[in-house]
BAFI-3210 file (N, C-alpha, C; in Angstrom, 3 decimals, decimal comma, padded with zeros to 6 digits):
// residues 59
n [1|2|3|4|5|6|7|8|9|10|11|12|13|14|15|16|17|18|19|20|21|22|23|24|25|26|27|28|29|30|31|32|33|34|35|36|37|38|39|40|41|42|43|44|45|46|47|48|49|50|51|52|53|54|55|56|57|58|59]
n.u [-004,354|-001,622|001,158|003,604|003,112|002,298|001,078|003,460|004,856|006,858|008,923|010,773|013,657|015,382|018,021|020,403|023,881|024,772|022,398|021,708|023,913|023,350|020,806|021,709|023,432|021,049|019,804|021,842|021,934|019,812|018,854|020,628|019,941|016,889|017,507|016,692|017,309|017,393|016,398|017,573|015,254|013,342|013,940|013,362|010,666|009,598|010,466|008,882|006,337|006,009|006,603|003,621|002,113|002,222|000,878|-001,595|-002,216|-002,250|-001,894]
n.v [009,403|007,197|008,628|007,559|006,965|009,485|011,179|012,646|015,514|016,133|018,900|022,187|024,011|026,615|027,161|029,143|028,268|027,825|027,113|024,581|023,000|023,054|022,138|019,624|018,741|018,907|016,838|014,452|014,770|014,148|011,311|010,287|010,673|008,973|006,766|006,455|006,817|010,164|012,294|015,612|016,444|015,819|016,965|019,404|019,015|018,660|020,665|022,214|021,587|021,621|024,580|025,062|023,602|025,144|027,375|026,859|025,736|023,354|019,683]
n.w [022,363|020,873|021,557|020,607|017,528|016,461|013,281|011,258|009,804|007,329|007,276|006,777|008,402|009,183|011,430|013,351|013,682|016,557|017,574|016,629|017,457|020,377|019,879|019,320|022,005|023,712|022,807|023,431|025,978|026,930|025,946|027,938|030,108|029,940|028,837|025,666|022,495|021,018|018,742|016,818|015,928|017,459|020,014|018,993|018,994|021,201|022,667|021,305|022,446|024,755|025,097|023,844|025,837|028,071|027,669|027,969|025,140|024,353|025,533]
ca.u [-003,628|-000,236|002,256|004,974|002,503|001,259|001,531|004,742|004,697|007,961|009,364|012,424|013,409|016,611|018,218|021,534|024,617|024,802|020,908|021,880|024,874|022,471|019,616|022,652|023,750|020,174|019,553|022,596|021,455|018,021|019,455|021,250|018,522|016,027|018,355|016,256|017,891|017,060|016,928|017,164|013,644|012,759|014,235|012,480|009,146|009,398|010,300|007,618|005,022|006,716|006,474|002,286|001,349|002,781|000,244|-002,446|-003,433|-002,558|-002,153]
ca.v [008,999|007,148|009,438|006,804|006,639|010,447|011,187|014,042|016,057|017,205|020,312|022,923|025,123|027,180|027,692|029,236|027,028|027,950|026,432|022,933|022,304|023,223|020,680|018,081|018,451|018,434|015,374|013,790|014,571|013,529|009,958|010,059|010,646|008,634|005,778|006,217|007,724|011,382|013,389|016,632|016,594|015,242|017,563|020,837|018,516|018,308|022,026|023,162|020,689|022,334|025,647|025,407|023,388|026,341|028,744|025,661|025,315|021,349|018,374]
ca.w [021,171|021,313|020,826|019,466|016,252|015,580|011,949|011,297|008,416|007,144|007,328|007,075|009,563|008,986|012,369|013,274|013,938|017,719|017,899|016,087|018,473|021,539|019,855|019,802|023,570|024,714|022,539|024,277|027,619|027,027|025,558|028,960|031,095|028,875|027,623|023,793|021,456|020,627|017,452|017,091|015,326|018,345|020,995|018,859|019,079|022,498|023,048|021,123|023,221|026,612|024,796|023,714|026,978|029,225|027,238|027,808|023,815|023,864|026,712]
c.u [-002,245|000,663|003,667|004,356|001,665|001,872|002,151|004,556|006,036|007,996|010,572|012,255|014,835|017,059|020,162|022,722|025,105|023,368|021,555|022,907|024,268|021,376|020,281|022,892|022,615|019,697|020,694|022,394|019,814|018,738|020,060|020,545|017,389|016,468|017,454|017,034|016,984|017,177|016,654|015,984|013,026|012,917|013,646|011,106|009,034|009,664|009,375|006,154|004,970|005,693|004,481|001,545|001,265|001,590|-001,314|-003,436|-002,906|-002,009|-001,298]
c.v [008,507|008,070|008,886|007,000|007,992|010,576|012,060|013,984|016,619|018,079|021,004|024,071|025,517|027,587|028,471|027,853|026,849|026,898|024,878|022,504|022,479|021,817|019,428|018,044|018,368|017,224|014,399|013,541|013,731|011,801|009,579|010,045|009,462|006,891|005,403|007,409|008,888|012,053|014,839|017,442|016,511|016,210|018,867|020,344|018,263|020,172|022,970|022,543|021,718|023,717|025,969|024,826|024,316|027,116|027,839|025,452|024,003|020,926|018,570]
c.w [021,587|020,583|019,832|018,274|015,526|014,240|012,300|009,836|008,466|006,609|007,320|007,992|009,243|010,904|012,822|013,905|015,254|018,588|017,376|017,153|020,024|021,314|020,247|021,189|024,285|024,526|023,161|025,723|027,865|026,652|026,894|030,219|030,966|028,392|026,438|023,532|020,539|019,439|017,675|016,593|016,487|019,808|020,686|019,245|020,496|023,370|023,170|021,830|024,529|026,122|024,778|024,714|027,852|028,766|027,384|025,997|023,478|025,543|026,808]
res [x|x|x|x|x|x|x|x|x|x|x|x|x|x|x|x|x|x|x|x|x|x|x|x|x|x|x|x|x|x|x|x|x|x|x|x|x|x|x|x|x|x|x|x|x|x|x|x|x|x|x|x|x|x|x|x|x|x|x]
***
């Protein structure tokens, strides 16, 4: 499947305000690494990929 085009369902996530300024500096570094531009939708969706491949229940 291409990943640029999976469907996303939105969602809320309450997180503290120590976590949102962490999502921003890794989305900065990733943009810097990366040169695309990062969201921080994008830096939890990539955490939680890391996070459920490590345990092998997805690719």
């Amino acid at each position: 499947m291409d990943h640029e085009h999976e469907k996303l369902i939105r969602t809320t996530i309450f997180l503290e305000a120590e976590v949102l300024e962490e999502l921003e500096k890794t989305a900065r570094q990733l943009e810097t690494t990366t040169g695309r531009r990062w969201s921080r939708g994008g830096v939890i969706r990539l955490a939680l990929s890391d996070f459920y491949a490590r345990q092998g229940k997805i690719l």
